[in-house]
N, C-alpha and C positions, 0 to 999 in steps of 0.2 A: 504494500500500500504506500503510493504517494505521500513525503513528510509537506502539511499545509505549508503554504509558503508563508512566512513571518513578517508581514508590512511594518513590523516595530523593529526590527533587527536592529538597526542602526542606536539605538536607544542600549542597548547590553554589549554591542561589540562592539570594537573599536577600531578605526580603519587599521590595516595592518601590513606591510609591504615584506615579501620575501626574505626569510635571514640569508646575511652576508655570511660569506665563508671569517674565518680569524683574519686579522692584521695583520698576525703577521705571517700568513699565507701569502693573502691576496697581495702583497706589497712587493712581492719574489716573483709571483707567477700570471703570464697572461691565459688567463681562463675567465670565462665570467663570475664576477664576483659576489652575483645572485645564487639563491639555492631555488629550485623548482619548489612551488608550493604543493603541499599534502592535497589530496584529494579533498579530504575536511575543509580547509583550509581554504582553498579555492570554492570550496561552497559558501563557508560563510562570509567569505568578503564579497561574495555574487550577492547574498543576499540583501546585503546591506542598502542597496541600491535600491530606489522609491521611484522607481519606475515614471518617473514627472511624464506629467500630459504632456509636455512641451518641453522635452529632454535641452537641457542648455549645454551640456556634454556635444549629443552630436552637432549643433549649432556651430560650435565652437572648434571641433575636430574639419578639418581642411578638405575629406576625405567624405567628412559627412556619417560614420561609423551609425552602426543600428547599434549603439553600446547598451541600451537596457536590459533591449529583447536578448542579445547574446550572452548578455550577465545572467540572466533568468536561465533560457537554457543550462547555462553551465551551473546553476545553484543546485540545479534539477540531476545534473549528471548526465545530461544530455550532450556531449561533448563535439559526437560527429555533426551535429544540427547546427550547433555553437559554430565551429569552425566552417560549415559552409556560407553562415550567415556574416561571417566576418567577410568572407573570401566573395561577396556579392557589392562589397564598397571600395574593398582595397586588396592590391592583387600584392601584398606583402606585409603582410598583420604580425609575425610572428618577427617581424622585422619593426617595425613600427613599434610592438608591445616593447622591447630593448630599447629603441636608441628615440623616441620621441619625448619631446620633454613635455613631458604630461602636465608636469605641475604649472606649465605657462600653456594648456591648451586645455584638452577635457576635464582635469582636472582642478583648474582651476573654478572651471565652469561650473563644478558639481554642487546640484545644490548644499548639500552637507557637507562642504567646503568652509564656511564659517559655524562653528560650534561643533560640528562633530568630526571632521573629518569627510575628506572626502574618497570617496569610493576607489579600490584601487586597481583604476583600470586597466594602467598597463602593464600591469606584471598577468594580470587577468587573462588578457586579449595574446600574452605571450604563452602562457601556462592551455588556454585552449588550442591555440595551434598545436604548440608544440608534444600535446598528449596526444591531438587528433592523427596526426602524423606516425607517433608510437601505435597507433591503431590500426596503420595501414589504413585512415583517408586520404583521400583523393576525389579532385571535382568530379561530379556528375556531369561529364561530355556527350550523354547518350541521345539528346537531344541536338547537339549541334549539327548543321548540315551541311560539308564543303561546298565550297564558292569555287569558282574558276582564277582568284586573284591571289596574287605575291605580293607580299609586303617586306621590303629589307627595312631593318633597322639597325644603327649604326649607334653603338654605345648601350651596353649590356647592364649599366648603373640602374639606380630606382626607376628613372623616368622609360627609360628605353625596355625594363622588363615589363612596367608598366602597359606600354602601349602594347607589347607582343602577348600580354597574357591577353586582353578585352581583344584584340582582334583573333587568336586563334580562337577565344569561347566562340568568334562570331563564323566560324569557318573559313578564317583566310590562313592563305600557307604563309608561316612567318620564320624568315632567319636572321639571328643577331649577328652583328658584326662587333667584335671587338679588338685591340690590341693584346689586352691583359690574358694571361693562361688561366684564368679564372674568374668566373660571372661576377657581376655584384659592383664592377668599379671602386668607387670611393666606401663604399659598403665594406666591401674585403680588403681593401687596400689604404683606406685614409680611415679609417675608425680597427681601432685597436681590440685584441681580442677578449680585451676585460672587457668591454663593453659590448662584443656582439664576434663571436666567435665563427673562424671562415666554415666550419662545417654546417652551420646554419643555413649559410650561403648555399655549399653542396647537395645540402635535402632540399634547399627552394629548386636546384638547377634539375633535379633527381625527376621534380614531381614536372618543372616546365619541360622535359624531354620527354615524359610518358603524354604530355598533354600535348604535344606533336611540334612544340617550337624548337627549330635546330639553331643552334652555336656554332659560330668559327669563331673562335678564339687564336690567338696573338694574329691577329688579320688588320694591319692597320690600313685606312684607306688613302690613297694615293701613294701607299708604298706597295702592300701588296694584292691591291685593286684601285684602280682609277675610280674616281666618283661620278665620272660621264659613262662609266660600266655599268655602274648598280641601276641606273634608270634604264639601263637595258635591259635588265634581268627581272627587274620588278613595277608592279602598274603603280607604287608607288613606296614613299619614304618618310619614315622617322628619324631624327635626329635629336639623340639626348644625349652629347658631347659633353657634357657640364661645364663648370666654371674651372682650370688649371692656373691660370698665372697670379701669383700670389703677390697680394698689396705690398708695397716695400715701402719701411721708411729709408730718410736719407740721412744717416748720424754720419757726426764726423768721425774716421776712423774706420769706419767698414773695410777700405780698400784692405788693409790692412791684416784682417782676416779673424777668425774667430764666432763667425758668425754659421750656423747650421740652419738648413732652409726647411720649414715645419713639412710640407709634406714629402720631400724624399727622405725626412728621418723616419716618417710612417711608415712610407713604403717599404724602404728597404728593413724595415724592422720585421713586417709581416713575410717579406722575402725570406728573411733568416728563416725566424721560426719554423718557415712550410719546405726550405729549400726550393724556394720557385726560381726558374730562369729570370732574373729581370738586372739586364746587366745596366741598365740606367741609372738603377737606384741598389746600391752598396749599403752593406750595413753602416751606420753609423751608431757607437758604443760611445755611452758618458760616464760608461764604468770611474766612480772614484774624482769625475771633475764636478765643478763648482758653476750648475748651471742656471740661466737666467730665461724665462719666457715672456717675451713683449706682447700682449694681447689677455683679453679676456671673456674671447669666445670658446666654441665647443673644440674647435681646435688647439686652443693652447693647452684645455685641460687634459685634451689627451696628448698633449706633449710633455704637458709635468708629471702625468703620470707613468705616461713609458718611462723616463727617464726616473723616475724613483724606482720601479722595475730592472732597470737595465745594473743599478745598483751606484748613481749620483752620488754624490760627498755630501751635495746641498742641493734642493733646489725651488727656487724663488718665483713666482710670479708677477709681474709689474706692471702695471695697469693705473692707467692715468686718473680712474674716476672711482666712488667707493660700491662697495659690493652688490647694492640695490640695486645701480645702473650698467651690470654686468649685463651682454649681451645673450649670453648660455645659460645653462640649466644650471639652477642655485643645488639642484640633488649635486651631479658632478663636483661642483665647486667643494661640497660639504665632503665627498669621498678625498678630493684630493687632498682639505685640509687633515681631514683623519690619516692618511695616506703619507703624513709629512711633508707637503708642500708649505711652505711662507708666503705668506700675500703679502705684497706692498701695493697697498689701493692706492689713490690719490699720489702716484707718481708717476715722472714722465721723464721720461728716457733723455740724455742730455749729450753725450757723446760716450764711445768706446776707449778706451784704455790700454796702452800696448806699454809692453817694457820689451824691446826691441821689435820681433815681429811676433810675440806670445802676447794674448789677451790675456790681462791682467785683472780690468774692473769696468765698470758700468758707471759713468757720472750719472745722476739722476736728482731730481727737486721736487720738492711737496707742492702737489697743489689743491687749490680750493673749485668747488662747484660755485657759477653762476650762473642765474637766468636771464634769458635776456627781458628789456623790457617789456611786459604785457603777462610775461609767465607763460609764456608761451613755448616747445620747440623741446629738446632734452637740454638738461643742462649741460655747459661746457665745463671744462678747467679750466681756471685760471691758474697761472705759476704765482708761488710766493716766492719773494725774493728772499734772498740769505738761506734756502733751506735748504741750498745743497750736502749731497755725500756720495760718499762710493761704494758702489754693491760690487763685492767680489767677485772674479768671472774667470771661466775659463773657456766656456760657452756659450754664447747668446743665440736662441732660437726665435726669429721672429713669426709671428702668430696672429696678423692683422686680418683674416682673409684672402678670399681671391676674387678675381677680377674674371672678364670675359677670355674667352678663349678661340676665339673665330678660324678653324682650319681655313685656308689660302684655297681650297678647293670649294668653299660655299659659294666664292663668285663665280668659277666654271659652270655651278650649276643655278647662277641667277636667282639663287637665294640672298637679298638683301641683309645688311647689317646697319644697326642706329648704332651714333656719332660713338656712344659708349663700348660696341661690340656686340650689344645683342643682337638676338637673330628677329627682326622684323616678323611678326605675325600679323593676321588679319583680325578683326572682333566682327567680323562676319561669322566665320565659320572659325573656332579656336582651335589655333597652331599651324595653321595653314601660313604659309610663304608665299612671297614672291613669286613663287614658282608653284604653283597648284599643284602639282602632284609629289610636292615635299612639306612632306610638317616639322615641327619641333616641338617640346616642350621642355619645363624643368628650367635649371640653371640657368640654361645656354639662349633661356626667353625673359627668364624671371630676375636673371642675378643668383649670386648665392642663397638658398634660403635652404628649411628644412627639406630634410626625407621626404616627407608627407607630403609635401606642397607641389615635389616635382611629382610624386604620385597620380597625385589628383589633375595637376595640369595634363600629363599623358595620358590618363584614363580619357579626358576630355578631347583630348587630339586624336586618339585612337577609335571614338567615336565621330570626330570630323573625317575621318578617313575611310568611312563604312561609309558615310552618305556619300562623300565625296565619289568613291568606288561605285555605288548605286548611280550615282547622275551620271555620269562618263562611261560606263559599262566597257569598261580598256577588253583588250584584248588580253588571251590568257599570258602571262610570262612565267615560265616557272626558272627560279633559281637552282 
């Protein structure tokens, strides 16, 4: 007999997020730092959840998540229902449930957010995949009907798996194109395995290979395929390249050297560990140096944290404005400081330090928050005077962001770019180019932003692509 579902729940239980492994494990080893929740465990924080008329959770989720109904389910121990219902918003939940920062998204939204606690969805929505999967689920394709059409897509990241999973549910033949030996892009490759582990990666590429999407992998395009090729092969194209070139500041002293570049130390970090071919990006070891990370986004924190991992002397954080108007997830932040990183809020980087051609120190000055007139805008820093010092260094890893990344082959194929680098879309039909029979989405449309966002952008491109293919009815191309 069914146990009644408990509409008070939230009144006796207590929101409750997955235990961490010990300190001083997790501080040695990249594995994820979560434990999977009890079966129990994952029911009653399902239940917790009050099911609102007007859920402000999915509102607030980018993706649009049916999070109540799949919290229910899963109270219920309905797990394979749970997981198909996820997998009908976002074609990568158990990816999403890891690395989205919940606390500035659904979570924030949830109504039992102030006073009790809010509901904890993403370890939730990670714990239902990832059982459903142990279960041997898999979508229900028995419905789909092949179409006569090819779709290449080119960048195998969030946004590019994106588009190939909505188009093969819709029956078109879809293959990815990537550089990397392994799916996922910045997923396997710029996010670290404490935070989201490559075999995750491997059971998402497991299930998109039974569900008919093929991979070339290390296939980069215009080395080894032209991009005036792929529109031969296919009736049309997606492109979720993402953002690569990373914001630089300009201190005096760089030339000089000392400075490590944030994502080839990711890469070549996740390199080592797997032994992947990526002769680009070499390991870089901070074993035992005295290192500094300029930024205080989601990428810096995983650069203090590999580098606590790697086995660091020291290592510092520095960041111009105070904690609250940190750009990344305050969870992260809190792991790092348990973790043994130093924050210096309210400081800003002033020049670099050599004693011959050995980095030596970091000049840096306190500064203060302003607004500008009206209260309007974030606030800025302003420098105080007199308050300089020097932070010790052996390594400075800059951690600003990145920028657009426009391959020299979008113009061959009459794909426009705005003054910034981004790739011109239409708001006619979303992701669609200069070139109708090329979309994009993600990054390489939006700018840097979340997982989630380039998700939901190429779910929606991938649906301009079906109508688009509908109107034009191209002729068959198979790849």
């Amino acid at each position: 007999m069914k146990k009644p579902h408990d509409d008070f729940a939230f009144l006796d239980r207590a929101r409750s997020d997955p235990d961490v492994y010990p300190l001083e494990i997790r501080r040695s080893e990249f594995r994820e730092i979560y434990k999977p929740f009890a079966a129990a465990e994952a029911a009653d924080q399902g239940e917790r959840c009050l099911d609102c008329g007007n859920p402000y959770c999915e509102w607030k989720c980018p993706v649009h998540n049916y999070i109540p109904n799949w919290l229910k389910l899963a109270s219920e121990g309905r797990i394979l229902e749970a997981a198909a219902l996820c997998h009908e918003t976002n074609s990568l939940p158990e990816i999403c449930g890891r690395i989205c920062p919940h606390d500035r998204l659904c979570e924030q939204a949830c109504t039992l957010q102030t006073g009790f606690g809010a509901v904890t969805i993403g370890a939730m929505e990670r714990y239902i995949v990832d059982e459903a999967f142990k279960l041997g689920w898999r979508p229900d394709l028995s419905r789909v009907r092949p179409t006569p059409w090819s779709v290449g897509v080119v960048g195998a990241g969030p946004a590019g798996l994106s588009a190939a999973d909505v188009l093969s549910r819709n029956g078109i033949s879809v293959t990815v194109y990537d550089r990397y030996p392994e799916i996922g892009g910045l997923l396997s490759f710029g996010i670290p395995d404490f935070k989201l582990e490559l075999k995750v990666m491997r059971t998402r590429r497991e299930v998109f290979e039974e569900a008919g999407i093929r991979f070339r992998l290390n296939c980069e395009i215009g080395r080894d395929i032209q991009a005036h090729e792929l529109l031969g092969m296919h009736d049309a194209l997606f492109f979720g390249t993402g953002t690569y070139t990373p914001v630089e500041a300009s201190l005096p002293g760089m030339e000089r050297g000392g400075i490590v570049p944030a994502l080839p130390f990711l890469i070549g970090q996740t390199g080592y560990l797997y032994n992947l071919d990526l002769p680009d990006y070499p390991h870089i070891s901070l074993a035992g140096q005295r290192v500094l990370v300029l930024g205080g986004g989601d990428t810096a924190m995983d650069c203090v944290r590999t580098a606590i991992r790697q086995g660091a002397e020291s290592v510092h954080c520095v960041y111009r404005r105070d904690r609250e108007n940190m750009p990344g997830s305050q969870r992260e932040v809190d792991h790092a400081m348990k973790e043994g990183v130093q924050f210096e809020f309210n400081t800003l980087p002033l020049d670099l330090l050599h004693v011959g051609e050995q980095l030596h120190g970091l000049r840096v000055a306190r500064t203060r928050l302003v607004t500008d007139a009206g209260g309007s805008g974030r606030p800025r820093p302003e420098l105080i005077k007199g308050s300089e010092k020097v932070l010790p260094a052996d390594a400075v890893i800059f951690a600003f962001g990145y920028r657009p990344s426009p391959p020299d082959w979008l113009q061959d194929l009459s794909v426009a770019t705005q003054a910034n680098g981004l790739v011109q879309t239409s708001s006619h039909l979303p992701g669609q180019t200069t070139n109708p029979a090329i979309f994009a989405g993600g990054d390489m449309v939006r700018g840097s932003d979340l997982v989630v966002t380039a998700i939901a952008d190429a779910r929606a491109a991938a649906k301009s692509i079906i109508q688009h293919l509908q109107i034009r009815q191209p002729q068959q191309k198979r790849a």
